[in-house]
Backbone as CSV, one residue per row, in Angstrom:
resi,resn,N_x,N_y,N_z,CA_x,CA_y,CA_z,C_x,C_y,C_z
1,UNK,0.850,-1.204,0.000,0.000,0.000,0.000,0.879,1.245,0.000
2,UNK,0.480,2.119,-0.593,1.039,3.459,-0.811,1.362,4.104,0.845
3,UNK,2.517,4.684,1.364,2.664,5.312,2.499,1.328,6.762,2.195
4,UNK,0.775,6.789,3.189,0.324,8.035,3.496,0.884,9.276,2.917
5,UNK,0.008,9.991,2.042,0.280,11.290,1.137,-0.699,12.285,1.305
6,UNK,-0.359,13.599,0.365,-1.101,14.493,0.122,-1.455,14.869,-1.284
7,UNK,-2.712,14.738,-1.605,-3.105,14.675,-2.604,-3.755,15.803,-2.917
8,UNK,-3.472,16.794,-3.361,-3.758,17.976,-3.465,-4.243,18.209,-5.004
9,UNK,-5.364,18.954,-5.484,-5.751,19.382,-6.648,-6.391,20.579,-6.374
10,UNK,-6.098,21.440,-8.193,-6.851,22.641,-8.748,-8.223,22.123,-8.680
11,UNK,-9.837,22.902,-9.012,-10.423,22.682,-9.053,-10.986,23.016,-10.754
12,UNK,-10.940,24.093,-11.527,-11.284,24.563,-12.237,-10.643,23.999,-13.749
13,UNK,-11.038,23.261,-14.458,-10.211,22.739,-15.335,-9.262,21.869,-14.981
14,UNK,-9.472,21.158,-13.723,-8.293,20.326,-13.364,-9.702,19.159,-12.545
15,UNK,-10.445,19.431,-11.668,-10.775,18.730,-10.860,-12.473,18.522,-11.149
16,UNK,-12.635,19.783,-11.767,-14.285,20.317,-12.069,-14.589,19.666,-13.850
17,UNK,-15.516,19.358,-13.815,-15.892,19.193,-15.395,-16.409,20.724,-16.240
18,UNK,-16.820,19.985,-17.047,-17.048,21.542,-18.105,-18.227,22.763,-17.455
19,UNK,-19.295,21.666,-16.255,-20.075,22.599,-15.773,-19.728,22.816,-14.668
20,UNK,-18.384,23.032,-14.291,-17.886,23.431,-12.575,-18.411,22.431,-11.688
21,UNK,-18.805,21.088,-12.298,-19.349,20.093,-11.272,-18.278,18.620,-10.776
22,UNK,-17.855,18.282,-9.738,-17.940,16.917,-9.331,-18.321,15.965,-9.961
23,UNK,-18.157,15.165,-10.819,-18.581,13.739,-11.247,-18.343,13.094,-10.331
24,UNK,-19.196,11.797,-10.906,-19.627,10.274,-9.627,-18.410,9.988,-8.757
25,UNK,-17.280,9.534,-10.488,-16.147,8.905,-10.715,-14.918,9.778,-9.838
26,UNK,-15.184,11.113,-9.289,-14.342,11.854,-8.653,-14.586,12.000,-7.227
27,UNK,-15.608,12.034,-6.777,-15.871,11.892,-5.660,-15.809,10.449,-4.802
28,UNK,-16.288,9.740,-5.623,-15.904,8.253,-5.290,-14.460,7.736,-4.752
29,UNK,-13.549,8.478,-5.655,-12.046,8.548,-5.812,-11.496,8.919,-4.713
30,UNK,-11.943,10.021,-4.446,-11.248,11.002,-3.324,-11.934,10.640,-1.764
31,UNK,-13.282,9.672,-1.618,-13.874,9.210,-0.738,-12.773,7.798,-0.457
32,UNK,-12.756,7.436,-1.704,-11.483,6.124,-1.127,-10.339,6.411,-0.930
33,UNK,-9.462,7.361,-1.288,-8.335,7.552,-0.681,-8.239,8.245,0.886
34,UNK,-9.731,9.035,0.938,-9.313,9.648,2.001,-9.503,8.442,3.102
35,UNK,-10.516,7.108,2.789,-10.219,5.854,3.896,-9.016,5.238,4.115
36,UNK,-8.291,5.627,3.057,-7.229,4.715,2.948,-6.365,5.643,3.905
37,UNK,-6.525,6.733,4.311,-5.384,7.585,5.503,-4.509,8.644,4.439
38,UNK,-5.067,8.759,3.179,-4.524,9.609,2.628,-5.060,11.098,3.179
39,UNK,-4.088,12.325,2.700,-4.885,13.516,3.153,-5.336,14.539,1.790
40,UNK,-6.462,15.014,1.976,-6.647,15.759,0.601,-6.647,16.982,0.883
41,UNK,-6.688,17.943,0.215,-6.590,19.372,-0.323,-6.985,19.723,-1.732
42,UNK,-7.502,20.817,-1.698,-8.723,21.648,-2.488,-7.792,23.086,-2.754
43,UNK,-6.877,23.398,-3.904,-6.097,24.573,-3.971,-6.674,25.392,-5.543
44,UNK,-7.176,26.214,-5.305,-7.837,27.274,-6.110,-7.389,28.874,-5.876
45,UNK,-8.123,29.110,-7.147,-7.785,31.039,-6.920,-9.413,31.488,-6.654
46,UNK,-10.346,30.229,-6.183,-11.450,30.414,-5.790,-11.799,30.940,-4.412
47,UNK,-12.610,32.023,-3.863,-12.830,31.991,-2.720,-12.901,30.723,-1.567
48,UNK,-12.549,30.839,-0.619,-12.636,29.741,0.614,-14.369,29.265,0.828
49,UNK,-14.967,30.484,0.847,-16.712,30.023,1.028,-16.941,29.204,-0.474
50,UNK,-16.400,29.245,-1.082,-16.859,29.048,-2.484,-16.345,27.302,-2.686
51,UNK,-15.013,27.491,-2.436,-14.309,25.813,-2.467,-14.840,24.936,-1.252
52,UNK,-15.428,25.800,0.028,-15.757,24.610,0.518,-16.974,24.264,0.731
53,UNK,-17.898,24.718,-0.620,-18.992,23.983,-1.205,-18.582,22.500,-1.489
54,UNK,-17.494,22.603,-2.386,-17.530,21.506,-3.406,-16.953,20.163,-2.167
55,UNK,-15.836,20.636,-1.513,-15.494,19.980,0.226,-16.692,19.442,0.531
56,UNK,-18.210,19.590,0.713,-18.925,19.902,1.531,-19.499,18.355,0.711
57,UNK,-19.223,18.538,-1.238,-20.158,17.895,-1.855,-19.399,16.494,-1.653
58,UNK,-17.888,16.364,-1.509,-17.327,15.457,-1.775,-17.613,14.635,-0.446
59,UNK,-17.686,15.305,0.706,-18.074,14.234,1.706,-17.176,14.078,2.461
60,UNK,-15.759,14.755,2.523,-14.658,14.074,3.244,-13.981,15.297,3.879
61,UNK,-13.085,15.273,4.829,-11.981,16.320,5.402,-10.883,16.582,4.396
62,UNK,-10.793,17.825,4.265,-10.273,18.443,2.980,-9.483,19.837,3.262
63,UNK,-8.159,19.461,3.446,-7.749,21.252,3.744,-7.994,22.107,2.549
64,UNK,-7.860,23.451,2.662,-8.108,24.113,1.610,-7.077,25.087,1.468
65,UNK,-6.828,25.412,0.331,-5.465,26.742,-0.038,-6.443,27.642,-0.879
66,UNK,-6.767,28.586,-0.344,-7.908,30.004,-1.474,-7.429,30.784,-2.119
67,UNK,-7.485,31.539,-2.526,-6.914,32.601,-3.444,-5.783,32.880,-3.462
68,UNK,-5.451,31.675,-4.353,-4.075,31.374,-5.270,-2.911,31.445,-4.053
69,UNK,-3.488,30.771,-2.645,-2.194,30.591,-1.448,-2.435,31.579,-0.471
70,UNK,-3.417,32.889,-0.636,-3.318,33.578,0.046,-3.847,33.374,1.258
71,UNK,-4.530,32.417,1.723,-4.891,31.580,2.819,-5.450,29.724,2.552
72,UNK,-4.756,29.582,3.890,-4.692,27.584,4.445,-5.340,27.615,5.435
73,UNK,-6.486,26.626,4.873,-7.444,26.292,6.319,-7.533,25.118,6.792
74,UNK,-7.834,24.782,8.122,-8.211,22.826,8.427,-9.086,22.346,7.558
75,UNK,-9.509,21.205,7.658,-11.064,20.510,7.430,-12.181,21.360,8.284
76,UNK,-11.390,21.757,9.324,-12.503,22.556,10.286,-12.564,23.945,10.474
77,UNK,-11.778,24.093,9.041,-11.738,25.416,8.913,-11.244,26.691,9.859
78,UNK,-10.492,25.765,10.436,-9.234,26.768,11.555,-8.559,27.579,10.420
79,UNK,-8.415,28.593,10.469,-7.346,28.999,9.570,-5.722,28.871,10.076
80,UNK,-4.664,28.643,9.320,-3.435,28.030,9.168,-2.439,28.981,8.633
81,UNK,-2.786,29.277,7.992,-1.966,30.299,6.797,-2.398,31.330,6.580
82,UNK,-1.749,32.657,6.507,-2.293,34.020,5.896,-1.436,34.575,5.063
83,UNK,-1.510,35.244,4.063,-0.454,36.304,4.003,-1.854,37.364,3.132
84,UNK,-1.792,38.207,3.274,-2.742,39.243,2.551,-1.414,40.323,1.850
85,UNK,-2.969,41.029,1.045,-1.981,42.327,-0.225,-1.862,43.614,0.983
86,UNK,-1.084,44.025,1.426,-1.566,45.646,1.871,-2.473,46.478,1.065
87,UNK,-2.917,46.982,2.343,-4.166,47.235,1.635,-4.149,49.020,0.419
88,UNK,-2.810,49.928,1.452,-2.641,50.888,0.898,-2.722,50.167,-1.083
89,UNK,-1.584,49.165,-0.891,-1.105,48.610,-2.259,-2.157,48.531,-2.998
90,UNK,-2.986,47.666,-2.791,-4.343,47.377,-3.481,-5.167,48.429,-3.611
91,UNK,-4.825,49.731,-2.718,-6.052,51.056,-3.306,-5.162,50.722,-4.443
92,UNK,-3.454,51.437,-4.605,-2.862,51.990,-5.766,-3.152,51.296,-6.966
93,UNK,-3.173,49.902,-6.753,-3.587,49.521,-8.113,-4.866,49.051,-8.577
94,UNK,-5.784,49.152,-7.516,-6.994,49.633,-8.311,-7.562,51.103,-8.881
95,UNK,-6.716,51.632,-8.490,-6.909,53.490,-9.062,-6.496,53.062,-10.712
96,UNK,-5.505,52.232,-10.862,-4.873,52.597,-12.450,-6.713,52.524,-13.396
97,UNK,-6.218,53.257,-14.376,-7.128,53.217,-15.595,-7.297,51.858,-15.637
98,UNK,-8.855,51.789,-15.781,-9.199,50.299,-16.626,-9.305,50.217,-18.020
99,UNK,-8.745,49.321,-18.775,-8.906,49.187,-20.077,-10.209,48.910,-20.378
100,UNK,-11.001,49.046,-21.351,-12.474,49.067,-21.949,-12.304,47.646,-21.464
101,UNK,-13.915,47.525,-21.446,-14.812,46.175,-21.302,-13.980,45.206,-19.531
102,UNK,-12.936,46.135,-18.757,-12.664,45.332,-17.510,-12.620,45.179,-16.655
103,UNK,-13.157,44.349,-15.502,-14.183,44.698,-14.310,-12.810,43.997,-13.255
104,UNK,-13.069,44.919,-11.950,-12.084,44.412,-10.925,-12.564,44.030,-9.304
105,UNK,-12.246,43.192,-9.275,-13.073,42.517,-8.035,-12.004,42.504,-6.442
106,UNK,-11.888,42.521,-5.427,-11.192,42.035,-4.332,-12.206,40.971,-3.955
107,UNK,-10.860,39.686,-3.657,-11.266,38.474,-2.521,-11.128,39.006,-1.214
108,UNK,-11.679,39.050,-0.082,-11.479,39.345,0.978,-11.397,38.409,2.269
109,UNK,-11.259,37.870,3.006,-11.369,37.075,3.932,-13.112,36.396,3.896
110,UNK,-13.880,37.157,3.972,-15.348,37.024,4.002,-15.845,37.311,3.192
111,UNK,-15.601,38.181,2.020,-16.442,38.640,0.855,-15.897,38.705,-0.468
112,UNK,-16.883,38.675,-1.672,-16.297,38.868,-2.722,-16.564,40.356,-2.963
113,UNK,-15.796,41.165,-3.696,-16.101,42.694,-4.176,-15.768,42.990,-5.513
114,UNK,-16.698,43.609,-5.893,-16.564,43.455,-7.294,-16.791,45.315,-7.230
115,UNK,-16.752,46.019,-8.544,-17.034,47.428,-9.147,-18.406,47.082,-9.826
116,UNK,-19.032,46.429,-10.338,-19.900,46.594,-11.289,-20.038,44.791,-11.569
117,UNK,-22.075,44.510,-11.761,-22.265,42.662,-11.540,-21.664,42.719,-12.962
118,UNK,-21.231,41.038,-13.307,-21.295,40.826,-14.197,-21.637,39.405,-14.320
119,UNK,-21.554,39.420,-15.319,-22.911,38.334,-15.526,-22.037,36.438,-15.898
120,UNK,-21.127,37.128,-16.627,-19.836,35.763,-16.871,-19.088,35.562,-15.618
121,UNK,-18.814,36.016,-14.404,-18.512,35.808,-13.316,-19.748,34.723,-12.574
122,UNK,-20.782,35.570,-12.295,-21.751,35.521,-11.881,-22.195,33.306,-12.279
123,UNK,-22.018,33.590,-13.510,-21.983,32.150,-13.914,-21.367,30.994,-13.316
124,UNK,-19.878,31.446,-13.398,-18.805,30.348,-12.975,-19.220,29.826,-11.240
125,UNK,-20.395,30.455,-10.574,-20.394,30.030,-9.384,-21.843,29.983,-9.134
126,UNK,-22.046,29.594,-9.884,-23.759,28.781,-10.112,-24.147,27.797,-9.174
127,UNK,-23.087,27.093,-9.160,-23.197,25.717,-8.366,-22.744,26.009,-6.830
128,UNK,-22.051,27.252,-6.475,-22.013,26.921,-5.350,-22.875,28.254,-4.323
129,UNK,-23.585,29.397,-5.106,-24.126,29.956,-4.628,-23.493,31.258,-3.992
130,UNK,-22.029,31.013,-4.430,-21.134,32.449,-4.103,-21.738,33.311,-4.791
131,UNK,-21.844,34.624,-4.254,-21.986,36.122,-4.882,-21.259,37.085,-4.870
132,UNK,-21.321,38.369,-5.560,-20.737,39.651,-5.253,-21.361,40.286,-4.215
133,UNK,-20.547,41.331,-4.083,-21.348,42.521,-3.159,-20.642,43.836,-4.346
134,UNK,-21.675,44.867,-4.515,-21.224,45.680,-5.590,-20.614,46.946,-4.668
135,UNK,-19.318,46.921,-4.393,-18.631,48.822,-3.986,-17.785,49.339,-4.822
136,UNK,-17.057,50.241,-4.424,-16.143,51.438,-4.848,-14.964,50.722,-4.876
137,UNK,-14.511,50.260,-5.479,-13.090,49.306,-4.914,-12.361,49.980,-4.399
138,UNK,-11.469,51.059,-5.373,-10.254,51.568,-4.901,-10.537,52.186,-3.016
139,UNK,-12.020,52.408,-2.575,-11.930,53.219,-1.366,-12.153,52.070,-0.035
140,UNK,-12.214,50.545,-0.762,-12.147,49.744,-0.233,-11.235,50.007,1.081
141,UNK,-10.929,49.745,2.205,-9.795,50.110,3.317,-9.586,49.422,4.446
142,UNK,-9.830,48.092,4.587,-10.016,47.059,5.858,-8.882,45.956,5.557
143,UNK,-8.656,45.986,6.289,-6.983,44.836,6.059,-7.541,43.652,5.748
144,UNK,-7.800,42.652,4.970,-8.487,41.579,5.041,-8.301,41.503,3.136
145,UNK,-7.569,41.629,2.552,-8.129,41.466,1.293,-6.805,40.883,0.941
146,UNK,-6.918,39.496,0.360,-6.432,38.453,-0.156,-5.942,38.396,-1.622
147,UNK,-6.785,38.909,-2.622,-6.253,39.349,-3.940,-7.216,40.902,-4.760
148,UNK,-6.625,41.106,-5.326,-7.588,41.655,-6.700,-7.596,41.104,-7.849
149,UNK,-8.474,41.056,-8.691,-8.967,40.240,-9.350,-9.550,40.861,-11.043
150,UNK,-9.258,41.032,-11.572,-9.677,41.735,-12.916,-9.703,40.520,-14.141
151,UNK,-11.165,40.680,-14.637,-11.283,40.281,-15.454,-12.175,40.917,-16.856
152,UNK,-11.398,40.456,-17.612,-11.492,40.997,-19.268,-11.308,40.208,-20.619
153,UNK,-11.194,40.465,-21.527,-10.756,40.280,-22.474,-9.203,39.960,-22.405
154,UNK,-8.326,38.814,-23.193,-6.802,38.766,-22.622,-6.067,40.266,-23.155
155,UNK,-6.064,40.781,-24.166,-5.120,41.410,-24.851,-6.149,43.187,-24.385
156,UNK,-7.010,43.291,-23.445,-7.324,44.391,-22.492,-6.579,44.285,-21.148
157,UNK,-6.294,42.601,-20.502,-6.113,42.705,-19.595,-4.099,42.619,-19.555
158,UNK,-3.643,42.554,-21.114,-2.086,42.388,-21.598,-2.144,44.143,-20.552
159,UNK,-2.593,44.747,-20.997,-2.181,46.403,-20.962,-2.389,46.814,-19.833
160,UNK,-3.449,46.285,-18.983,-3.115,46.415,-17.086,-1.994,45.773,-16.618
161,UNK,-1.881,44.686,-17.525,-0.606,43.840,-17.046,0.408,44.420,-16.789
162,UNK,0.594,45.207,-17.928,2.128,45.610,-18.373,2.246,47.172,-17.137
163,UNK,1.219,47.600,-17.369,1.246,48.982,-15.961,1.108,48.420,-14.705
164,UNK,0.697,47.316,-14.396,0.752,46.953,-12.917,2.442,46.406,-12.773
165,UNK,2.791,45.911,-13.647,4.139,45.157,-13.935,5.098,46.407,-13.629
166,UNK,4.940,47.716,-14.270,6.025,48.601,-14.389,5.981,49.965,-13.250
167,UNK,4.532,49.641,-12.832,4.574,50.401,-11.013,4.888,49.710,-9.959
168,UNK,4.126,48.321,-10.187,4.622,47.424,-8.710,5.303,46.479,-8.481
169,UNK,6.067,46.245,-9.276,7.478,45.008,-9.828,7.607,44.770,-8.328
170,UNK,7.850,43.638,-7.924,9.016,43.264,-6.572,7.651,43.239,-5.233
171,UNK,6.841,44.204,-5.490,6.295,44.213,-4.948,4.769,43.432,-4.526
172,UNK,4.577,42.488,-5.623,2.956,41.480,-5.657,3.769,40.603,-6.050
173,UNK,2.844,39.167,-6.214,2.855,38.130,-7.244,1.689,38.749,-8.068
174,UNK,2.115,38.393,-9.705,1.084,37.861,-10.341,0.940,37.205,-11.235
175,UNK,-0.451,36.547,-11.812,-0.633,35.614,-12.134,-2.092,35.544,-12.990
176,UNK,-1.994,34.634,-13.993,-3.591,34.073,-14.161,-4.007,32.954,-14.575
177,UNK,-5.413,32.729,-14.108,-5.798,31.628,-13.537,-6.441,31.083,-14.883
178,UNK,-6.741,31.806,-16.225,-7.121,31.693,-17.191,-7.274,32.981,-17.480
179,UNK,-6.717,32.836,-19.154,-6.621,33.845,-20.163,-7.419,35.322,-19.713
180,UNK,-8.937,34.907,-19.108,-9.638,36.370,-19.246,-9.752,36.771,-17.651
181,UNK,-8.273,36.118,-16.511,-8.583,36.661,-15.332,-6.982,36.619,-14.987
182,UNK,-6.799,37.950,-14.867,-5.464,38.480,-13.916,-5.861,38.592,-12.548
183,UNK,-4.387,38.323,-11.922,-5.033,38.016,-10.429,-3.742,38.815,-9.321
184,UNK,-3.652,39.552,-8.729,-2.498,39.942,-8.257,-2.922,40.079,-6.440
185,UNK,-2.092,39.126,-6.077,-1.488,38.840,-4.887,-0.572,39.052,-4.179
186,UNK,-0.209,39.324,-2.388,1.093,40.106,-1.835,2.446,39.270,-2.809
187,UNK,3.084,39.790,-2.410,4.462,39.637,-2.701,4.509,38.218,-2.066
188,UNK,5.553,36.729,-3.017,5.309,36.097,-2.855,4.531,34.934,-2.543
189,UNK,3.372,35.404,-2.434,1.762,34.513,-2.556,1.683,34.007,-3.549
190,UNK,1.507,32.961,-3.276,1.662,31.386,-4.608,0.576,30.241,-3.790
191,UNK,0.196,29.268,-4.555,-0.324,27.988,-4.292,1.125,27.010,-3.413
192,UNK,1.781,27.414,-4.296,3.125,26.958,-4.237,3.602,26.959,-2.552
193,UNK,3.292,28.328,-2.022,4.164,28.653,-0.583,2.600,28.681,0.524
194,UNK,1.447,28.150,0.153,0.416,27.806,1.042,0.540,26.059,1.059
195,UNK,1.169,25.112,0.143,1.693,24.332,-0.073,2.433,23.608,0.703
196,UNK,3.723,24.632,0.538,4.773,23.905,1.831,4.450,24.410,2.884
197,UNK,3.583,25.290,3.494,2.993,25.393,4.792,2.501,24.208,5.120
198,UNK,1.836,23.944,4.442,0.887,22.254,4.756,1.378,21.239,4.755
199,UNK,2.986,20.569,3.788,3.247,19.761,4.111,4.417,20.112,5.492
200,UNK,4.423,21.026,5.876,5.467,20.787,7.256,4.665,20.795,8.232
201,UNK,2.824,21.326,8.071,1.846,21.083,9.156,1.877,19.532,9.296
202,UNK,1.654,19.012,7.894,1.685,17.478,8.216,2.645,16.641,8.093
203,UNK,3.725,17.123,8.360,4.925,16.555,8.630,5.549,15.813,7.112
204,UNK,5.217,16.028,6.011,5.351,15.036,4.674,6.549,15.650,4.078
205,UNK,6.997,14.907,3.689,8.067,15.338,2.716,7.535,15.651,0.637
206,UNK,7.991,16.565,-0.173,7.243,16.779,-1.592,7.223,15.135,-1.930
207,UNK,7.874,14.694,-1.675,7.868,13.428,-2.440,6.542,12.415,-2.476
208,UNK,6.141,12.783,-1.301,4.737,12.175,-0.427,3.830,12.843,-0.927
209,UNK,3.965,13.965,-2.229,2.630,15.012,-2.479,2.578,14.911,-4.247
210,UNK,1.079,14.440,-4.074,0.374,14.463,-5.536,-0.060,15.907,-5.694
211,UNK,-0.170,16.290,-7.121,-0.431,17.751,-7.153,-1.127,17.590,-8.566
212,UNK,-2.387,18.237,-8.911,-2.783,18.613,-10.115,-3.197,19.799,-10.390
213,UNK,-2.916,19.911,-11.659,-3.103,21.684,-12.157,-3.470,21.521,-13.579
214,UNK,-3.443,23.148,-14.552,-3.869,23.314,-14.908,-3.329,25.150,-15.848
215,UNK,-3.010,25.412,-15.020,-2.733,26.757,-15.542,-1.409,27.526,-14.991
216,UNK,-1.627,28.964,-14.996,-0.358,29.541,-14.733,-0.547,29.382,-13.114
217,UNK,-1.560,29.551,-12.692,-1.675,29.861,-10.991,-1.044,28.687,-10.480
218,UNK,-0.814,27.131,-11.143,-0.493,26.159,-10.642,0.953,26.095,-10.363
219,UNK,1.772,26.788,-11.218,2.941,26.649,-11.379,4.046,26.171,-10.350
220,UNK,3.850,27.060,-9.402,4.849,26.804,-7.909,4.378,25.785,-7.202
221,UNK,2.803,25.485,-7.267,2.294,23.795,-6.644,3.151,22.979,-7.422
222,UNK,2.643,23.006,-8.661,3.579,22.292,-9.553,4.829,21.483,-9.219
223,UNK,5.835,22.500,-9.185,7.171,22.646,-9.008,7.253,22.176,-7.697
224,UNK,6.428,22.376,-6.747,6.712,21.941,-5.722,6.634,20.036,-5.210
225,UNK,5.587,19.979,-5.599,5.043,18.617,-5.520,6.238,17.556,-6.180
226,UNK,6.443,16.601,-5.193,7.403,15.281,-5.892,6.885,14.417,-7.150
227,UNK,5.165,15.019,-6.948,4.347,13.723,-8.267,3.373,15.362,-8.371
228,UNK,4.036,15.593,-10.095,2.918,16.633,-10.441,2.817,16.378,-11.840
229,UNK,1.299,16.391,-11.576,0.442,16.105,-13.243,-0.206,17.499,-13.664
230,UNK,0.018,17.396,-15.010,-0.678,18.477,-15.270,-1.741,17.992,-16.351
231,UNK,-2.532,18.268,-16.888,-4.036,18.255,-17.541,-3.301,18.726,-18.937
232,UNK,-4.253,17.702,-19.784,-3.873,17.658,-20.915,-4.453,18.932,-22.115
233,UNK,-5.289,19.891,-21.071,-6.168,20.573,-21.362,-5.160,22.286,-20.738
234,UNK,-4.130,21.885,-20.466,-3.675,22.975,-19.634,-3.000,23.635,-21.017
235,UNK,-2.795,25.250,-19.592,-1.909,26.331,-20.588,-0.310,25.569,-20.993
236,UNK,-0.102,26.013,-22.319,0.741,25.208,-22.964,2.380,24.931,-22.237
237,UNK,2.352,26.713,-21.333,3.373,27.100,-20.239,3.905,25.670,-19.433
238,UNK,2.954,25.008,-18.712,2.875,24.088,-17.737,4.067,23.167,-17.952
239,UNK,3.329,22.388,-19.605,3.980,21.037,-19.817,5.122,21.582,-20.825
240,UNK,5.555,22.843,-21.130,6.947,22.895,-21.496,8.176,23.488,-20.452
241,UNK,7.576,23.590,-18.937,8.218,24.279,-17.982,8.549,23.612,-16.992
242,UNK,7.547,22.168,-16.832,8.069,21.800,-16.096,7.783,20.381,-16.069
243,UNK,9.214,20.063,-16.323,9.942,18.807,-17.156,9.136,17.451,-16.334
244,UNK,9.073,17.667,-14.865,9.191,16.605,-13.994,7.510,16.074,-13.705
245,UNK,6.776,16.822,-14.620,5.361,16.719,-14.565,4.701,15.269,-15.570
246,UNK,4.004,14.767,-15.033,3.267,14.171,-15.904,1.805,14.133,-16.212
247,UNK,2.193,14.470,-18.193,0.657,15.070,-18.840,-0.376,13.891,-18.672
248,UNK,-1.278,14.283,-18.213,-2.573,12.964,-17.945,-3.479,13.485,-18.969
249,UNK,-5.093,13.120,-18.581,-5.745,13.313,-19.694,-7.011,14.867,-19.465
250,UNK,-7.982,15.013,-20.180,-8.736,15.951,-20.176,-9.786,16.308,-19.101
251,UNK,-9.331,17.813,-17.996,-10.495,17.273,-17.213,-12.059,17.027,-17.381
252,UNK,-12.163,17.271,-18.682,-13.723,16.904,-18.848,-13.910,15.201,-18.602
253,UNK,-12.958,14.675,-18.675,-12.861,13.223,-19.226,-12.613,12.134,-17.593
254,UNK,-12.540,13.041,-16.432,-12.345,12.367,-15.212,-10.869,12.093,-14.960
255,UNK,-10.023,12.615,-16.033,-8.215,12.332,-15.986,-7.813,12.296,-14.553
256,UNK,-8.092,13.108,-13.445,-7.108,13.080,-12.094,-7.704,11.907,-11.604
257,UNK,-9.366,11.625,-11.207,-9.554,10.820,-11.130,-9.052,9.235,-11.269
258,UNK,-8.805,9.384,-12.759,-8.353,7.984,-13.652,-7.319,7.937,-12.897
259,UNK,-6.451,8.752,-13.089,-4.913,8.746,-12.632,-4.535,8.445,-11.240
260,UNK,-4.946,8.923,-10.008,-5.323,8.246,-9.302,-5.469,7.453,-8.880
261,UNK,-6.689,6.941,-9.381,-7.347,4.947,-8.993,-6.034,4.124,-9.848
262,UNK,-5.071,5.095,-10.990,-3.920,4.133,-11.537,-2.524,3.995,-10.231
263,UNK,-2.704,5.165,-9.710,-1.664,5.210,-9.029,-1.593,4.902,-7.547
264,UNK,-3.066,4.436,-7.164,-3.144,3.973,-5.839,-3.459,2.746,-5.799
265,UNK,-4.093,2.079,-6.880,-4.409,0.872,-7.535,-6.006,0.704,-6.429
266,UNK,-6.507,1.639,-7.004,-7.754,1.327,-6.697,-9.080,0.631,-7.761
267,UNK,-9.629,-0.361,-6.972,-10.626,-1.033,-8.091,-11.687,-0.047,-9.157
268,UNK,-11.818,-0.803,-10.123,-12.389,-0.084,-11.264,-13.272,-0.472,-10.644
């Protein structure tokens, strides 16, 4: 039998099917490993209320990593990990000009914040009943805010890129989680460094840690993890960056799943 691990996955294009849902074949999966004394984790650039819907659907104790590392919680939702954006920081770069057609949101500890609803957001969290709350962003001012969040068009959101890049260098991570969402987080905030918080909570060494992804936000999980797969469906970045990964199949298709029940040798 496999020594005791951490089996950690993206949710969005990695763990979720095409309608942001759980299949049979995935929950089933992650219900048998977690008997078997394995430990799981749920790592997204999704809100914490939001991921631990899907926790809630799967049935099992599930740490969680939220917005893209910026907080680690128990199964019981102790929180573990913090690091937040300053908040001065996050007025400054929500003041910059928005490029046409692009809306900017803060994650906050407790809330989502958005400038204005929109309706393609609004979608992606159908299933779990997350919402906005509509304010002023930039006058936003309570220490508690985890990322900002802008989403657009890619080659609207190239040109915030490049001005957030050339005012606040050194100073954020950033990142995106897919083409039409930039995501900028404190300095050093990664999946990656909410990650190795968790395996020295649980004493594991990377070698002991399954990891699946999907995009750019995955990258430092990635890299980190001793066994990292990436989705055959991922940004092209992934599987030419990082050598030590192995490409599985489509998450529409149940791939982590499959992979998985291959690698724990669990019955079909």
């Amino acid at each position: 039998m496999t020594p005791p691990s951490l089996i950690v996955s993206d949710l969005d294009k990695t763990l979720l099917n095409e309608q942001h849902e759980l299949d049979e074949l995935t929950i089933a999966t992650l219900r048998e490993l977690h008997h078997q004394g394995h430990t799981l984790a749920l790592a997204s650039g999704r809100h914490f209320h939001d991921i631990s819907v899907y926790r809630a659907q799967l049935g099992v104790p599930a740490y969680i990593i939220s917005t893209n590392g910026a907080h680690l919680y128990t199964p019981e939702d102790t929180p573990l990990f913090e690091t937040l954006l300053h908040t001065e920081l996050a007025q400054q770069i929500t003041r910059l000009p928005l490029p046409a057609g692009v809306s900017v949101s803060l994650y906050t500890r407790h809330k989502w914040l958005i400038d204005r609803p929109l309706a393609e957001l609004s979608e992606l969290h159908d299933g779990t009943g997350f919402s906005f709350e509509v304010v002023d962003i930039p006058a936003y001012s309570d220490n508690d805010i985890g990322k900002v969040l802008y989403a657009g068009a890619p080659e609207q959101l190239k040109i915030l890129e490049d001005a957030i890049r050339a005012g606040f260098e050194g100073q954020i991570h950033m990142t995106y989680s897919q083409p039409m969402y930039l995501e900028i987080m404190g300095k050093g905030v990664n999946k990656g460094l909410a990650l190795q918080a968790l395996l020295h909570e649980l004493g594991l060494d990377r070698q002991h840690c399954y990891a699946f992804g999907d995009n750019l936000n995955d990258v430092e999980m990635l890299s980190l993890a001793g066994n990292a797969h990436v989705m055959a469906n991922a940004h092209p970045y992934l599987a030419d960056n990082l050598p030590h990964a192995t490409v599985i199949g489509h998450h529409n298709d149940k791939a982590v799943a499959r992979q998985l029940r291959s690698l724990f040798a669990l019955e079909d």
